[in-house]
N, C-alpha and C positions, 0 to 999 in steps of 0.2 A: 585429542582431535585438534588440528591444524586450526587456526581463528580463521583463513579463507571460506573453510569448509562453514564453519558456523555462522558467517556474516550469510553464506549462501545463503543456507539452511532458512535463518531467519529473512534473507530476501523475499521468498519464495512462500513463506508462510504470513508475511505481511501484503506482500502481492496480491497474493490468492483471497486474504480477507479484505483490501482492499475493493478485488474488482468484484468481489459477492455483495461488500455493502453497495457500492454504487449502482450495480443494477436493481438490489434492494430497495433504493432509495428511490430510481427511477421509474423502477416498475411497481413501486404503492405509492408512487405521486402521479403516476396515468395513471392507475386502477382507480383511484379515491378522487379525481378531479370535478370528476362529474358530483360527487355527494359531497364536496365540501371538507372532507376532513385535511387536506393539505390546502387551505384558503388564505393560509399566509405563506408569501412565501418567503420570511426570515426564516422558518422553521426547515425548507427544503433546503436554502440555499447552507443554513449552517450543517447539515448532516449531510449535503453533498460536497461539502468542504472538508469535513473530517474521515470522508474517503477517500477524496484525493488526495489528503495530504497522507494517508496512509499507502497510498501509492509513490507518493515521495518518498517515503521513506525506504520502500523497496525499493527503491532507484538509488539511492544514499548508501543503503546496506549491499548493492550489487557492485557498487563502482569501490568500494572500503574492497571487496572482497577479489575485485581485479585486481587492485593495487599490490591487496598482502599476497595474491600469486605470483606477484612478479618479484615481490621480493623475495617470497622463497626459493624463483628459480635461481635469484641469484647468491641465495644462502644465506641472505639477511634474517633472520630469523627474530621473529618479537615473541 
């Protein structure tokens, strides 16, 4: 399998866990506001950080995998 294909692959699967945590994150920190249980908010802002940055990184593994497509077009091959 080509390494573009797999950076994809893995874009797409960091992505997608990505935007599942974040809304995760957002929608049991509205849910739970009202009772307290997200009453700090170190603890939202560090787990809505570690979705983001998992969306970085599908931004990191997308733009690796434009790259290595264009080196294949031009038969650079790694």
């Amino acid at each position: 399998m080509k390494l573009s294909k797999v950076l994809h692959i893995a874009s797409i699967i960091s992505g997608a866990l990505g935007v599942l945590a974040l809304f995760g994150v957002w929608g049991g920190g509205m849910m739970s506001l009202g009772y307290g249980m997200m009453g700090n908010s170190q603890g939202f802002m560090s787990m809505s950080s570690g979705s983001i940055a998992l969306l970085v990184i599908a931004i990191w593994f997308q733009l690796g995998a434009i790259h290595h497509m264009m080196l294949e077009k031009r038969g650079e091959v790694i």
